[in-house]
C-alpha positions, 0 to 999 in steps of 0.5 A, a space after each residue: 706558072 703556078 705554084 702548087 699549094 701545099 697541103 698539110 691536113 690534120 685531123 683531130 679526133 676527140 678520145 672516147 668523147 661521151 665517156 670521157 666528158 662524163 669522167 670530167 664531170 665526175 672524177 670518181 669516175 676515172 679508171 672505171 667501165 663507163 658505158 654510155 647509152 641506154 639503161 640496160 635493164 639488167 641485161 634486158 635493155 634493148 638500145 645500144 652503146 653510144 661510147 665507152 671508156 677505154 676500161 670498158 673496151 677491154 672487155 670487148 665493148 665498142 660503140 653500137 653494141 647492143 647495151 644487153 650484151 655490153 651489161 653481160 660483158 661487163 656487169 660492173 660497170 658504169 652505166 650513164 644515160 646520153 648527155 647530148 646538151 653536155 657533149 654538144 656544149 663541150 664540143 662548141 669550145 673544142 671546135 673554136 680552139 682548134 678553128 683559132 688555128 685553122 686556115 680551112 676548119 670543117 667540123 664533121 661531128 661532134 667530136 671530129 674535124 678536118 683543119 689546115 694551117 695557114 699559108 706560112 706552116 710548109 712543113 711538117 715540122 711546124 705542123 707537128 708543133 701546131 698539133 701539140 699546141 692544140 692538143 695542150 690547149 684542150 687539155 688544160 681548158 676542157 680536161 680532155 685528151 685528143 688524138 691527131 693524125 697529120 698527113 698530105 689529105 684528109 683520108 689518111 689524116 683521119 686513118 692516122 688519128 685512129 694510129 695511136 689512141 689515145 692521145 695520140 699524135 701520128 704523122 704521115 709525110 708523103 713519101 711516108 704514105 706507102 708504108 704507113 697504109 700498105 700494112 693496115 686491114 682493109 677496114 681502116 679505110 673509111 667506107 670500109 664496113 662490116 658488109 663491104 669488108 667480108 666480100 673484099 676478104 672473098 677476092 683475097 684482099 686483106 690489107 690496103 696495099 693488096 687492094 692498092 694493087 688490085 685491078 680497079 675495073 675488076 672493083 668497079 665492075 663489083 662495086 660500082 662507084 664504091 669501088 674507084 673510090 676504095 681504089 684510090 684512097 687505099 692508094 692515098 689518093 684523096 681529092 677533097 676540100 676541107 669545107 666550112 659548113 655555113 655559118 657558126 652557132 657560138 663563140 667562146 672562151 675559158 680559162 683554167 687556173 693553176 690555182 683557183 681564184 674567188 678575188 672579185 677584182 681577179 675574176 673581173 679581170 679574167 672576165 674583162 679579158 675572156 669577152 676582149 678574145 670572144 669580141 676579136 674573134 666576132 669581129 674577125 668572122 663579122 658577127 653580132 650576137 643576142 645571147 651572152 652565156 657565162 660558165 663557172 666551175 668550182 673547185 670542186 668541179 660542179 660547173 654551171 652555166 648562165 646567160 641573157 640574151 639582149 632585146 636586139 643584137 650587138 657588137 658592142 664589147 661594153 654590153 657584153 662585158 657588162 652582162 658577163 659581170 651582171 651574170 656572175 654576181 651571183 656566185 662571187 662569194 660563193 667558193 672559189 673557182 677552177 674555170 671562168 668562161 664567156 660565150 656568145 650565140 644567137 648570131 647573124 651574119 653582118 653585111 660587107 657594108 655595115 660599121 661594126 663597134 670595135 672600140 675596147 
């Protein structure tokens, strides 16, 4: 007989993401209005808002509002173009922090992904403890905040991130999943939009638990498929696999001092170390790389990137720390820094039968 495996899913949804990488970059920035998205023209500009700080949520702008009522709402506030390279970059990190802890990882945007922990964590306790890790982890390398939800699968792990933002951390055993739902409006459940919603609040169905108890074929008669589906997940029932997608594009990994550093002698052990970590872990999932990218950031904050890639693609850990140092020399000497880090792209996959170069 087989042994059930026990699923714990989380979620992990990074804070306001675009606005608040943009307030990393420039900490004079923190405690205002910031709008991500297009110019607003004073008040003419027809784009919408990509993201927006907490601040600026406050005088009711959300994300896909049009930019000329967001700027009539909020005149003063800070308006700043899309950063897509910034955000994506910062996302590589985020997601090979939170992969280092996964059994199964599935990134599903910039600034969101499913994980579940490996065999060994059972309980929800230990889960929780993980969570924290992470959350603590991200903090101190990128200077972001996320919000996690813990729960039996990935539907209510993600309405649980939502819970308690930001930087939240909300845990939903399950036989918790009944009264955790059954409260929340209807439109907490994914899916659940802006045309479905109102014609849901025309049966009388406000919250999850009144469409958990509605008849499904009444739901399915109206809404076809759509219907079985907001069925079963307002009844916590959500049967989906967390799936890698194919192939990952970089690995990295950064240290942030608690006091800042310019020893050339530290900083090539700092170096020495980071390309030791992003080697295992290009073993470990059977990669070789072309493209070395070192970052630096000062201890003003200003942060740069460099990288080189090579004529054809390695595992060697010698290479890549070599061409990690030949990249720094030009700012040793030049301040002293908060952060160093290494990276890796331009990979290809290894096959089973090759021999990779493992020695450090």
């Amino acid at each position: 007989m087989s042994i059930e495996r026990i699923r714990i899913t989380l979620h992990i949804d990074m804070d306001s993401f675009y606005s608040s990488v943009e307030t990393r970059e420039a900490p004079e920035l923190r405690g205002r209005a910031v709008i991500v998205g297009s110019d607003p023209k004073n008040g003419i500009g027809r784009g919408v808002v990509s993201t927006c700080s907490y601040e600026a949520r406050k005088y009711g702008i959300h994300s896909g509002m049009p930019i000329s009522k967001a700027y009539k709402l909020c005149p003063g506030g800070v308006y700043l173009p899309v950063n897509m390279e910034l955000y994506k970059c910062t996302s590589t990190r985020i997601m090979e922090i939170v992969r280092d802890f996964s059994l199964r990882f599935q990134q599903v945007s910039v600034d969101e992904a499913y994980m579940e922990l490996g065999k060994d964590i059972t309980e929800y306790d230990k889960a929780i403890d993980v969570a924290k890790t992470i959350k603590e982890k991200i903090l101190h390398m990128e200077g972001l905040t996320c919000s996690v939800g813990i729960a039996p699968n990935k539907v209510i792990a993600k309405i649980a991130s939502d819970f308690n933002k930001p930087d939240g951390l909300t845990v939903v055993r399950p036989e918790e999943v009944r009264q955790f739902l059954d409260p929340l409006p209807i439109s907490k459940i994914p899916g659940i939009g802006k045309k479905t919603a109102p014609l849901l609040h025309e049966m009388g169905l406000e919250t999850v638990g009144e469409l958990a108890k509605y008849d499904v074929q009444i739901l399915i008669a109206r809404f076809g498929k759509l219907g079985l589906t907001m069925h079963g997940m307002a009844n916590g029932i959500d049967e989906r696999e967390i799936e890698e997608r194919e192939g990952i594009k970089s690995i990295s990994k950064e240290d942030t001092f608690d006091e800042d550093i310019a020893d050339p002698d530290t900083i090539k052990k700092v170096f020495y170390a980071l390309s030791g970590k992003v080697h295992a872990s290009l073993l470990k999932k059977r990669y070789r790389f072309r493209t070395i990218t070192i970052r630096v950031r000062y201890e003003n904050f200003s942060t740069y990137t460099r990288s080189r890639t090579l004529s054809c693609a390695s595992t060697d850990l010698y290479i890549m720390r070599r061409e990690a140092m030949y990249l720094m020399k030009e700012f040793i000497g030049t301040g002293r820094f908060r952060l160093l880090g290494v990276g890796v792209s331009n990979l290809e996959k290894i096959d089973e039968r090759q021999t990779l170069i493992t020695d450090f």
